[in-house]
KOLGU-4560 file (N, C-alpha, C; in nm, 3 decimals, padded with zeros to 5 digits):
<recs>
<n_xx: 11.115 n_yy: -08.965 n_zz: -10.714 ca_xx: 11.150 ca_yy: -08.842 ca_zz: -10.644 c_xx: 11.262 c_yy: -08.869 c_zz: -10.544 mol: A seq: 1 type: UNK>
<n_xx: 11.360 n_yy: -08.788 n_zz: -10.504 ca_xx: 11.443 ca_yy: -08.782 ca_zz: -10.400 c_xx: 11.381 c_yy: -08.712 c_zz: -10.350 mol: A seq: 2 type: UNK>
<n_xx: 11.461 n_yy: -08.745 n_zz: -10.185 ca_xx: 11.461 ca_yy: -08.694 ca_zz: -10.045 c_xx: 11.539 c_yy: -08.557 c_zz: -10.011 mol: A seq: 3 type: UNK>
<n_xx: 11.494 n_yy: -08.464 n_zz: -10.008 ca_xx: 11.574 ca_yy: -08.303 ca_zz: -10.015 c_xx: 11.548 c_yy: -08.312 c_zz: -09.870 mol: A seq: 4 type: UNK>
<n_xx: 11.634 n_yy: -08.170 n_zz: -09.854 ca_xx: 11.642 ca_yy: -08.140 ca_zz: -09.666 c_xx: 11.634 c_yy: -07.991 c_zz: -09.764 mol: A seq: 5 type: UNK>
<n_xx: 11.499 n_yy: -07.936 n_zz: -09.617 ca_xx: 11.434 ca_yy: -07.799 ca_zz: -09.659 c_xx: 11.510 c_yy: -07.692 c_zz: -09.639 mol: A seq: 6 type: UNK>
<n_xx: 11.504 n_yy: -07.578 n_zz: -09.717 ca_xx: 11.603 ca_yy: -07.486 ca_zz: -09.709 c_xx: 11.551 c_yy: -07.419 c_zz: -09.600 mol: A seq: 7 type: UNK>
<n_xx: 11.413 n_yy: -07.430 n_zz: -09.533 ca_xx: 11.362 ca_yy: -07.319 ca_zz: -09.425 c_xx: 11.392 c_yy: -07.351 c_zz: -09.346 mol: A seq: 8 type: UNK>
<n_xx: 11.310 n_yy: -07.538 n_zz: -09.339 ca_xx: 11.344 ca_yy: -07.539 ca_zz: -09.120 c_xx: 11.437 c_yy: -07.683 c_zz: -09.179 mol: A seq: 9 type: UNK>
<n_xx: 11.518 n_yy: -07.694 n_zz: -09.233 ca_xx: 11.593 ca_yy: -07.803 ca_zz: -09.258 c_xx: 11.580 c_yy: -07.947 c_zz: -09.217 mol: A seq: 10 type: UNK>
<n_xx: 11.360 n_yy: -08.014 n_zz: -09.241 ca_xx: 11.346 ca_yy: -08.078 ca_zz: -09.222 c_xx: 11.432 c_yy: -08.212 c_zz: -09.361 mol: A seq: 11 type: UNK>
<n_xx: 11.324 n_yy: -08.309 n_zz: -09.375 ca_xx: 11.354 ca_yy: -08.372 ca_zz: -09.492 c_xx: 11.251 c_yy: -08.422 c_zz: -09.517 mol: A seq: 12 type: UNK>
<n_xx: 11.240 n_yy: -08.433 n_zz: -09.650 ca_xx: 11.113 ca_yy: -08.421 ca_zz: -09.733 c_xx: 11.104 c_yy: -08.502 c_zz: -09.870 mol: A seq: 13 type: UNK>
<n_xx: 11.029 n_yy: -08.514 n_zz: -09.946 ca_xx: 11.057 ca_yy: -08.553 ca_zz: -10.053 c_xx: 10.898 c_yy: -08.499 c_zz: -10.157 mol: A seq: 14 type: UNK>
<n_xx: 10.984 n_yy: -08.432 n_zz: -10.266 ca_xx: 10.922 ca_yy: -08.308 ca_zz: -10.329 c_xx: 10.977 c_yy: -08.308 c_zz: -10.457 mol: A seq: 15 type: UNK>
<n_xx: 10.927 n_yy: -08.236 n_zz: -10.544 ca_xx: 11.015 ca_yy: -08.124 ca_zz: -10.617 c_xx: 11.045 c_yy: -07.977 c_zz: -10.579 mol: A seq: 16 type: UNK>
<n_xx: 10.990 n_yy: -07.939 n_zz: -10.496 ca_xx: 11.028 ca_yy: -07.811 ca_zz: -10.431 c_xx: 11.135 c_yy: -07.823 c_zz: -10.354 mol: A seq: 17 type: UNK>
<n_xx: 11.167 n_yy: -07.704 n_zz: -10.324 ca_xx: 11.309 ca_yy: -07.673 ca_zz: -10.244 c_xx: 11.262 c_yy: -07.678 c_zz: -10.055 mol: A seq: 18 type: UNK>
<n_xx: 11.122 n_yy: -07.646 n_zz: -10.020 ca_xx: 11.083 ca_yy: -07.602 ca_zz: -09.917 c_xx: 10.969 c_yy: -07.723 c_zz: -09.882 mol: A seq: 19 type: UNK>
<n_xx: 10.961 n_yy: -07.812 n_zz: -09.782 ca_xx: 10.848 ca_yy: -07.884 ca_zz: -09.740 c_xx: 10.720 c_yy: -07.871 c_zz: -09.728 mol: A seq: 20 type: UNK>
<n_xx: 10.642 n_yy: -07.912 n_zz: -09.723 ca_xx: 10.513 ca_yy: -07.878 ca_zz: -09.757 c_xx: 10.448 c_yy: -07.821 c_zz: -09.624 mol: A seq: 21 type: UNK>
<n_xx: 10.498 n_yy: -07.805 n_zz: -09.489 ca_xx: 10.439 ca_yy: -07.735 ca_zz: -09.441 c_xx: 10.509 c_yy: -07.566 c_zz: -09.403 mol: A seq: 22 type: UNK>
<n_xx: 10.647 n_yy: -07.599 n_zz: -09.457 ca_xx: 10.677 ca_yy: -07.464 ca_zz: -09.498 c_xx: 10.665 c_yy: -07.384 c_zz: -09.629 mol: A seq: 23 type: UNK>
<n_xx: 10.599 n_yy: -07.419 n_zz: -09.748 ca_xx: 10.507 ca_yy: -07.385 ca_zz: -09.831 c_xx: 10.376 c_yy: -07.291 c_zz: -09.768 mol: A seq: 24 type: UNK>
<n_xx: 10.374 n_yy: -07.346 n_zz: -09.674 ca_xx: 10.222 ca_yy: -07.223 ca_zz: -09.640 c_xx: 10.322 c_yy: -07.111 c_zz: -09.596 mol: A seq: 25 type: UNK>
<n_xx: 10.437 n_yy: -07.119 n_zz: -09.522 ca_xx: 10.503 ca_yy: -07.012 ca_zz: -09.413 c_xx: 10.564 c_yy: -06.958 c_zz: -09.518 mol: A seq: 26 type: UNK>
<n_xx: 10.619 n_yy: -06.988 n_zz: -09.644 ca_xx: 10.684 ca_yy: -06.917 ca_zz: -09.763 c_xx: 10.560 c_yy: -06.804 c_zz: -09.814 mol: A seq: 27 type: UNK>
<n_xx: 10.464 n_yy: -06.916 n_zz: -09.867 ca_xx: 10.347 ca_yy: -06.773 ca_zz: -09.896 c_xx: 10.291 c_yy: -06.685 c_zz: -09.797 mol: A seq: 28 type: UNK>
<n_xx: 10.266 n_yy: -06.706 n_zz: -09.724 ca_xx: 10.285 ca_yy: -06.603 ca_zz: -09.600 c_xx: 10.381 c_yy: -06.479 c_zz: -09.654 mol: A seq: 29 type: UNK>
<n_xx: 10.476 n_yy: -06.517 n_zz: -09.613 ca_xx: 10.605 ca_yy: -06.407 ca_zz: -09.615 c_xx: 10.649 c_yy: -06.351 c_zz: -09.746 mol: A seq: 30 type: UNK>
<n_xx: 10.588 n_yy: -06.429 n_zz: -09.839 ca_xx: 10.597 ca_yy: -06.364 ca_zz: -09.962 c_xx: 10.482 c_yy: -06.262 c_zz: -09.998 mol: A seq: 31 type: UNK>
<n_xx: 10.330 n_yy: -06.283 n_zz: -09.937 ca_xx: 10.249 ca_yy: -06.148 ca_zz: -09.868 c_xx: 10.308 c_yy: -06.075 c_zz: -09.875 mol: A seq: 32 type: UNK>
<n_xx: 10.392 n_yy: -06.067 n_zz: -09.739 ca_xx: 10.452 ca_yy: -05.945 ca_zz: -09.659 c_xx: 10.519 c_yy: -05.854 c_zz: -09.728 mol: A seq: 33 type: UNK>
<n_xx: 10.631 n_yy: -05.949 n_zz: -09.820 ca_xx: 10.719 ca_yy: -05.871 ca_zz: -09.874 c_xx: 10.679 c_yy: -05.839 c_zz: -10.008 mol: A seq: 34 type: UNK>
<n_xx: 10.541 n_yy: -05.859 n_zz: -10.101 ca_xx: 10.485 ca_yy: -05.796 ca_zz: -10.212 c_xx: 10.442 c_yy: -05.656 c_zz: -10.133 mol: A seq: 35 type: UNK>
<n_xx: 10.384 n_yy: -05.684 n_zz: -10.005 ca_xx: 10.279 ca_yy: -05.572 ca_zz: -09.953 c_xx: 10.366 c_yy: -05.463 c_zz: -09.919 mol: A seq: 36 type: UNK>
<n_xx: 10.503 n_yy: -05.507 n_zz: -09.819 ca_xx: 10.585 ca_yy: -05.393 ca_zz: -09.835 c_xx: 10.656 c_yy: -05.287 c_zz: -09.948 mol: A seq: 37 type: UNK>
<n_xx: 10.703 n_yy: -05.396 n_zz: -10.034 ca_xx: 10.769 ca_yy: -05.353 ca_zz: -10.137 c_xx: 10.668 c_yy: -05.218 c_zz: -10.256 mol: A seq: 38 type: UNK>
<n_xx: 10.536 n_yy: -05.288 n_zz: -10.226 ca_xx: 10.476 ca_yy: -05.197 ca_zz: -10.303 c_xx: 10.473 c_yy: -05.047 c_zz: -10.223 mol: A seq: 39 type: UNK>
<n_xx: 10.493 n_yy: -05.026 n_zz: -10.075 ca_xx: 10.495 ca_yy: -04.904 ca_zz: -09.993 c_xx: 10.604 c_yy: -04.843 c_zz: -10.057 mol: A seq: 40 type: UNK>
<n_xx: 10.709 n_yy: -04.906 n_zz: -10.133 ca_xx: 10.839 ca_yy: -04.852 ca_zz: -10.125 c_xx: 10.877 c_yy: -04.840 c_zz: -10.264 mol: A seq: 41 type: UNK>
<n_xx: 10.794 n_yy: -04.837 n_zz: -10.342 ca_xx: 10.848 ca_yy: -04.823 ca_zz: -10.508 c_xx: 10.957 c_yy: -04.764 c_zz: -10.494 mol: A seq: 42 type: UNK>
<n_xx: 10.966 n_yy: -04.651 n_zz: -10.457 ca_xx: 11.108 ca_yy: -04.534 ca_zz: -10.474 c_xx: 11.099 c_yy: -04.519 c_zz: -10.308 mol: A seq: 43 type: UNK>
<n_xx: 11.256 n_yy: -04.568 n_zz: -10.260 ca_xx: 11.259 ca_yy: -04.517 ca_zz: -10.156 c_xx: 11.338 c_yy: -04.593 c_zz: -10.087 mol: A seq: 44 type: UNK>
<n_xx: 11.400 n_yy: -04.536 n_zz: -09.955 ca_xx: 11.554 ca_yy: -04.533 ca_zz: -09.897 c_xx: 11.485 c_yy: -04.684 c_zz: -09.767 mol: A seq: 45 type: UNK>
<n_xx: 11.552 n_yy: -04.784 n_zz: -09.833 ca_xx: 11.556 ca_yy: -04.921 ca_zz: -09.789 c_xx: 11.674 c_yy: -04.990 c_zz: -09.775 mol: A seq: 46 type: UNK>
<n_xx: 11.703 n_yy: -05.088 n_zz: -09.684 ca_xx: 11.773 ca_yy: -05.186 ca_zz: -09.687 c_xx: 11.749 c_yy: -05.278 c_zz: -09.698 mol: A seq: 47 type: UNK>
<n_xx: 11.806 n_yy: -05.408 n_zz: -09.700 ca_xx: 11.733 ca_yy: -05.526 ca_zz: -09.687 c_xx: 11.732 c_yy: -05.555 c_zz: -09.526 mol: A seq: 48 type: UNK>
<n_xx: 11.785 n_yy: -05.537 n_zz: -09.435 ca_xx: 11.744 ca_yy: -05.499 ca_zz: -09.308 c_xx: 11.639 c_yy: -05.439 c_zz: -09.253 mol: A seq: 49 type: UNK>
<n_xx: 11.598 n_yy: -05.342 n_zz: -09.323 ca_xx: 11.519 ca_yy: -05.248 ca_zz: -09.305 c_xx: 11.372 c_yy: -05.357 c_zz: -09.324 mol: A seq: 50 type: UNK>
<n_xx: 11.385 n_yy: -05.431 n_zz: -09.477 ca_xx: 11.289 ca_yy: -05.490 ca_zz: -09.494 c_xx: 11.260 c_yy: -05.613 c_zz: -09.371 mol: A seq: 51 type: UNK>
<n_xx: 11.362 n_yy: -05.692 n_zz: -09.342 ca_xx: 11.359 ca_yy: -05.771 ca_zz: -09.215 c_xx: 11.262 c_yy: -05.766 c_zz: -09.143 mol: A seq: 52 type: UNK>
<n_xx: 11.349 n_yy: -05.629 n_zz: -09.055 ca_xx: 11.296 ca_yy: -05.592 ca_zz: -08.934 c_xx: 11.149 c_yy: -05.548 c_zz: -08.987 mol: A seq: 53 type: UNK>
<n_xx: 11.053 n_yy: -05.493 n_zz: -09.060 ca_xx: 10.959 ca_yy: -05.415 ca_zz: -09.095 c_xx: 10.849 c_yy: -05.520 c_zz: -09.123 mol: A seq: 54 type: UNK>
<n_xx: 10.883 n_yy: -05.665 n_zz: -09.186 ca_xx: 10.800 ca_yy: -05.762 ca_zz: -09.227 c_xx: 10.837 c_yy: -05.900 c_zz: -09.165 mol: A seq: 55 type: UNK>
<n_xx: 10.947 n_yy: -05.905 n_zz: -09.081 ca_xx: 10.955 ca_yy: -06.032 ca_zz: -08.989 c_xx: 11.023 c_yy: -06.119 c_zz: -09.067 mol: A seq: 56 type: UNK>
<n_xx: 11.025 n_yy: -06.137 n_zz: -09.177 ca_xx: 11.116 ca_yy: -06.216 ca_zz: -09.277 c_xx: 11.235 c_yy: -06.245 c_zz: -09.265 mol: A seq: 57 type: UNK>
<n_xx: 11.333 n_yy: -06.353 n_zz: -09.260 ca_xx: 11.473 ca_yy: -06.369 ca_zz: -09.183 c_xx: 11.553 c_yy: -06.248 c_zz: -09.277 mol: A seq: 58 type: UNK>
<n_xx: 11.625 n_yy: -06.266 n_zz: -09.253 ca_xx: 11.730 ca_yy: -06.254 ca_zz: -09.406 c_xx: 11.758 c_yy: -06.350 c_zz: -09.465 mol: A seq: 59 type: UNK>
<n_xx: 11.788 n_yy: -06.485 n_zz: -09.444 ca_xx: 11.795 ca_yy: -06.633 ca_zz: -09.537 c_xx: 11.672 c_yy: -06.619 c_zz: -09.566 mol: A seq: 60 type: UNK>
<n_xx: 11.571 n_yy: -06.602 n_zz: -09.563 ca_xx: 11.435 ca_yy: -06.622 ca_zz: -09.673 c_xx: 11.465 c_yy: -06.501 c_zz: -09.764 mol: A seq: 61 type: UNK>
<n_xx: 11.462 n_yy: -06.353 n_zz: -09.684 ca_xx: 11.463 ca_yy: -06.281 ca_zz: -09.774 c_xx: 11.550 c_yy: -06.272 c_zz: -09.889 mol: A seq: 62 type: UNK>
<n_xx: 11.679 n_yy: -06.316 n_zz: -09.882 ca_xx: 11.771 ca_yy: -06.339 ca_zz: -09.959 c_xx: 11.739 c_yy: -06.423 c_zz: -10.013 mol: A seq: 63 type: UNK>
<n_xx: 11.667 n_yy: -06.531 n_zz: -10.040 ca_xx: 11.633 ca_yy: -06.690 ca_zz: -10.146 c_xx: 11.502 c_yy: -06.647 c_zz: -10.223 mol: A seq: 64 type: UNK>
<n_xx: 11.388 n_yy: -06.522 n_zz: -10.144 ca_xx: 11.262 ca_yy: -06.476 ca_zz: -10.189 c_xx: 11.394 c_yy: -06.353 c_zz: -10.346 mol: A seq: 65 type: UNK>
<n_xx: 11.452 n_yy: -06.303 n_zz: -10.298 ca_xx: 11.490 ca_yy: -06.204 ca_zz: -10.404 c_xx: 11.588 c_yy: -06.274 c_zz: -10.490 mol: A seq: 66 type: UNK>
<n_xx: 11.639 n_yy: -06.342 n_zz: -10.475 ca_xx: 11.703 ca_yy: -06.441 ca_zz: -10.578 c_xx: 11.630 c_yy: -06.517 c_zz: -10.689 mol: A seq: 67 type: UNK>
<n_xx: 11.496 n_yy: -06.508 n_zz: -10.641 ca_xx: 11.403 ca_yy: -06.577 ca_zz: -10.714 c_xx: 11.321 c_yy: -06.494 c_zz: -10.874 mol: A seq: 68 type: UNK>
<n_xx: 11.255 n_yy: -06.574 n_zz: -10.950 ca_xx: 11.220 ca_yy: -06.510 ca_zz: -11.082 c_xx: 11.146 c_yy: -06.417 c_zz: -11.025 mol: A seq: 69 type: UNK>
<n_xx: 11.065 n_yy: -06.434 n_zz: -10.967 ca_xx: 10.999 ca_yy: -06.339 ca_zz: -10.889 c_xx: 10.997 c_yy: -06.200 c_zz: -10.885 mol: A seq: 70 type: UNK>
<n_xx: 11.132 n_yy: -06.189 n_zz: -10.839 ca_xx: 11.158 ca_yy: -06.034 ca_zz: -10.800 c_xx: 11.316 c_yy: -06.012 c_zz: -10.856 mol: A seq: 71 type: UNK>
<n_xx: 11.289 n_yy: -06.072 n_zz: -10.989 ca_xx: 11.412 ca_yy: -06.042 ca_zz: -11.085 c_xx: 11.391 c_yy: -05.927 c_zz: -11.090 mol: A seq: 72 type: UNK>
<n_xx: 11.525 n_yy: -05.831 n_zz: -11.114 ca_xx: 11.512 ca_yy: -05.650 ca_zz: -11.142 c_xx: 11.488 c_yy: -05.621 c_zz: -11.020 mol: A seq: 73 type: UNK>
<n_xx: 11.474 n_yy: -05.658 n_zz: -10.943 ca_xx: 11.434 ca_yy: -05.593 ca_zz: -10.756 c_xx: 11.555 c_yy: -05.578 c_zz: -10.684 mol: A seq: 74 type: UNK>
<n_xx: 11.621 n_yy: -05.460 n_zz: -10.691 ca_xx: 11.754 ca_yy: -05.453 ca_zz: -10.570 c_xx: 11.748 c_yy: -05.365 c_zz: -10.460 mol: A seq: 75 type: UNK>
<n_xx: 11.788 n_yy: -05.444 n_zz: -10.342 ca_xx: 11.773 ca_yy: -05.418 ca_zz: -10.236 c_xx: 11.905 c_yy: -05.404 c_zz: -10.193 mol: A seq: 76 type: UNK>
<n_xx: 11.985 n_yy: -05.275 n_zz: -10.150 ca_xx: 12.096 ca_yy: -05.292 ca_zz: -10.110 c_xx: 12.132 c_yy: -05.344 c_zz: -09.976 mol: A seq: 77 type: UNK>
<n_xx: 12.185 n_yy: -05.466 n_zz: -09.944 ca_xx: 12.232 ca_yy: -05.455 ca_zz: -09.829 c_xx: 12.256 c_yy: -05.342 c_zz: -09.723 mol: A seq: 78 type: UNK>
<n_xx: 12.338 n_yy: -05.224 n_zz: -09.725 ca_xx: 12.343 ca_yy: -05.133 ca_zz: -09.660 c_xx: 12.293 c_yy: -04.981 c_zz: -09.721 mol: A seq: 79 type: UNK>
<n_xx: 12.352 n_yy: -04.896 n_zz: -09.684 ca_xx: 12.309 ca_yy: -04.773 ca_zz: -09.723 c_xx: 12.435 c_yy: -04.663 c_zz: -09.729 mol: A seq: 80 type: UNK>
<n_xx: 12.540 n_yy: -04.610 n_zz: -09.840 ca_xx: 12.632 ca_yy: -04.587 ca_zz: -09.828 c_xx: 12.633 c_yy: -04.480 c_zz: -09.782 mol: A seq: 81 type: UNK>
<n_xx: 12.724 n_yy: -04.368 n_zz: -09.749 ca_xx: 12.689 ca_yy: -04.257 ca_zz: -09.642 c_xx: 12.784 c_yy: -04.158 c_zz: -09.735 mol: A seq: 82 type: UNK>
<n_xx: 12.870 n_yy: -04.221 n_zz: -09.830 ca_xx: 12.901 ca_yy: -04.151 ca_zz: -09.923 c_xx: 12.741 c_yy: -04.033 c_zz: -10.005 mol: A seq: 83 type: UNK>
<n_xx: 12.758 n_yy: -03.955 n_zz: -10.038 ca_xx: 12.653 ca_yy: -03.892 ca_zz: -10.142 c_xx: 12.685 c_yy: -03.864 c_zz: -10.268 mol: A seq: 84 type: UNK>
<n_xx: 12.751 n_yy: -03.912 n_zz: -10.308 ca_xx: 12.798 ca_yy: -03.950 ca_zz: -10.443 c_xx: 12.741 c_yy: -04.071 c_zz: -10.474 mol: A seq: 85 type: UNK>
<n_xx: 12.748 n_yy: -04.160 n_zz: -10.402 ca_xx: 12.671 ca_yy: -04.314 ca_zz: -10.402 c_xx: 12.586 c_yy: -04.299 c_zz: -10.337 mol: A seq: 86 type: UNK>
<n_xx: 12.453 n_yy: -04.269 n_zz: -10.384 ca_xx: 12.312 ca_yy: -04.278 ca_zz: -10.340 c_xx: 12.278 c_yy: -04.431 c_zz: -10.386 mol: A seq: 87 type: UNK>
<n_xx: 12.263 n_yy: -04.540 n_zz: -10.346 ca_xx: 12.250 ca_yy: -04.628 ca_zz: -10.387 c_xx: 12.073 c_yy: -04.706 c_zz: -10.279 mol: A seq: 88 type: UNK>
<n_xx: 11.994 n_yy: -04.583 n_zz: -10.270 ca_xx: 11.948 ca_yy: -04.597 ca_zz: -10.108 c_xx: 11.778 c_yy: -04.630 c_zz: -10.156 mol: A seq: 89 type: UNK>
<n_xx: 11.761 n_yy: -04.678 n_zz: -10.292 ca_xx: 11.613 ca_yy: -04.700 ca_zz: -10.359 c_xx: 11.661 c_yy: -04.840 c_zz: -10.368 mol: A seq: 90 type: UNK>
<n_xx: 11.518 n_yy: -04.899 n_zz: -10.386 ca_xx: 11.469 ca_yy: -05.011 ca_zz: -10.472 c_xx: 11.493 c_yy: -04.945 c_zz: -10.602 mol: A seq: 91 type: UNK>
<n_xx: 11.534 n_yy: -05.022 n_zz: -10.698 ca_xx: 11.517 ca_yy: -05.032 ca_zz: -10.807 c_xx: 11.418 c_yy: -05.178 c_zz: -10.878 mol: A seq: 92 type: UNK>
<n_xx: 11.307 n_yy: -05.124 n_zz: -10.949 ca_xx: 11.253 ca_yy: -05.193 ca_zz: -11.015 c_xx: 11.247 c_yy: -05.172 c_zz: -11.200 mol: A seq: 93 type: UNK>
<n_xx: 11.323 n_yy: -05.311 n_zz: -11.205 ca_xx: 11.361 ca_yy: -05.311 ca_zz: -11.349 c_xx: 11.245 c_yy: -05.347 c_zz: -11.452 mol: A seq: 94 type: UNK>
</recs>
């Protein structure tokens, strides 16, 4: 095995995971949060900010949690366009 440096608290570790083993508990944690929210929000006017602030989750997690197989088909727009032609203001689940 090699020695990785953790993507959460940028200890160093040595794993096959990306995240150290005592940020493994703080990942599932927050991955809770953000199944439990997301299910409030099937259809409905979100950001990924929105999600942040609402479940405590950074944005560097939340951004590495939705990158993941996980929550493939899951888009979260960064912002919310103010155009109304571009409603772009749901989750989409693919």
């Amino acid at each position: 095995m090699e020695i990785k440096r953790c993507v959460r608290c940028g200890g160093f570790f040595e794993t096959a995971n990306e995240v150290c083993n005592i940020c493994v508990q703080k990942d599932n944690k927050d991955l809770g949060k953000l199944k439990n929210f997301l299910d409030g929000y099937s259809i409905g006017k979100v950001t990924k900010k929105d999600v942040s602030a609402n479940t405590g989750i950074t944005m560097k997690n939340l951004n590495r949690f939705l990158a993941g197989e996980e929550f493939a088909g899951v888009h979260i727009p960064e912002t919310i366009e103010s155009n109304v032609d571009k409603v772009e203001k749901v989750i989409v689940k693919v």
